[in-house]
Structure formats: C-alpha cells, structure tokens
N, C-alpha and C positions, 0 to 999 in steps of 0.2 A: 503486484503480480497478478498475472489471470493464467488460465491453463487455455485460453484462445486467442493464439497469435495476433487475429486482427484488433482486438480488444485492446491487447498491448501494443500493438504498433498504434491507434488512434492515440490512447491516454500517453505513451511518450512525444508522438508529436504535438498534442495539446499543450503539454508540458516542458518540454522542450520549446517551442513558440513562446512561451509566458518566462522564458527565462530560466528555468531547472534543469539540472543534470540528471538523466535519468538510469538507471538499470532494472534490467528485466529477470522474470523468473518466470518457468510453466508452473513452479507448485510450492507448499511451503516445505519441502524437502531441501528444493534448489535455493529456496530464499533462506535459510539458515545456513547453508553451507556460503551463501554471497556474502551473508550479512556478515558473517565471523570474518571474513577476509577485509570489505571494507563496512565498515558500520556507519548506517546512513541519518542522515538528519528524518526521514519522513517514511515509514512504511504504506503501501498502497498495499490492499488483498480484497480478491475475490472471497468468495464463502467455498462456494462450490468448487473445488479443485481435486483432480485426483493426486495420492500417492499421500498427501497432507493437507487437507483442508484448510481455511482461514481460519476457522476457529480453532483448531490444532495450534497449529503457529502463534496464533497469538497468545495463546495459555504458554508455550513454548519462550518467545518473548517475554513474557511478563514474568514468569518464574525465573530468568539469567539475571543476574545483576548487574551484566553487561550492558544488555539490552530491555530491561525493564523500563526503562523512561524514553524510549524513541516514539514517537507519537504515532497511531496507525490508525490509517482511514480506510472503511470499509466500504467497498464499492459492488455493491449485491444485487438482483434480481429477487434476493431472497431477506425476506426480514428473521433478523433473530436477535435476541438478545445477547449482545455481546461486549467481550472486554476492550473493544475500539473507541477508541476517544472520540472519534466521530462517523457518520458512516451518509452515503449518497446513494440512492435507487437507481439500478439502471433500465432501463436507459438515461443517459444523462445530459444534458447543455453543454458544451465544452464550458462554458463560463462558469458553471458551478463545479466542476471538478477544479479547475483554478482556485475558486474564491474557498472551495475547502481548504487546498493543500495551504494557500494562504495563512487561513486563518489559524491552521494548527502547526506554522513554523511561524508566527507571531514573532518578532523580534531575532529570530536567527536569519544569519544572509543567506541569499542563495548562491547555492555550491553545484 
C-alpha cells in the first residue's frame, strides 16, 4: 500500500505482469481492515502514509497472531529502522521490486 495512487497503480501492474494477485490500500488503516477480510500471502507498505503509517501497521501486524508471520516489504523514500522483513528505496527498477516480492514468498505459489 502507498497513500499515492500512481505509486500503486505502477507497483500492481509491475506485479500483476510477474504473475501476482494484487490489492490495494491508501493507508495502514484501510490495510487492516483488507487484511482482516482476506489475509494476504505478502504485505507491501510505504513509511509515509497518512491516517497510519507503515511503521504503525507493521507493529499492528506483528503484534495479531493472525497476522504476525505474513511477510512485509517496505518500499520507502525514507530509511528507518524497521520490523519489515525486507525493504527497497524508491525510486525503484521494476525488476527489483519483483525479485523482492519474490524472494520473501520463497516457496509459496502465487495467488
């Protein structure tokens, strides 16, 4: 999720092109309320988002038992130190946005 439309329209056609099912969100308000309904194999999150931040959500995440093990990659303009299993700087290559999501659903299909 990013809270800039165009952001999320490139990163799900990049990702949609490589084979993934995608859903979107403007913030990590809207992304917990998604995720509760369907629970996803790979979270994407900006840092910077209004209403709930990345870093929010992902403390948010990590503290459910539900959602404690879904894997999230952080895709930021902003470096911080955070509870994301992986993270990309943006600007980014579409290839390496790929080859993250890749690498952090290792052995799970794509759905």
């Amino acid at each position: 999720m990013d809270d800039e439309p165009d952001i999320r329209f490139m990163m799900r056609i990049i990702l949609e092109r490589a084979g993934y099912q995608v859903a979107e969100a403007s913030n990590g308000a809207a992304a917990i309320e998604a995720i509760s309904l369907s629970r996803p194999d790979l979270v994407l999150t900006d840092l910077m988002m209004p209403v709930m931040n990345g870093d929010r959500l992902i403390r948010a995440l990590r503290a459910d038992p539900e959602t404690s093990s879904i894997p999230i990659l952080m895709v930021s303009a902003v470096r911080n130190q955070t509870v994301a299993d992986a993270g990309i700087d943006k600007p980014f290559e579409p290839h390496r946005l790929v080859e993250a999501v890749s690498k952090l659903l290792q052995g799970k299909p794509q759905t």
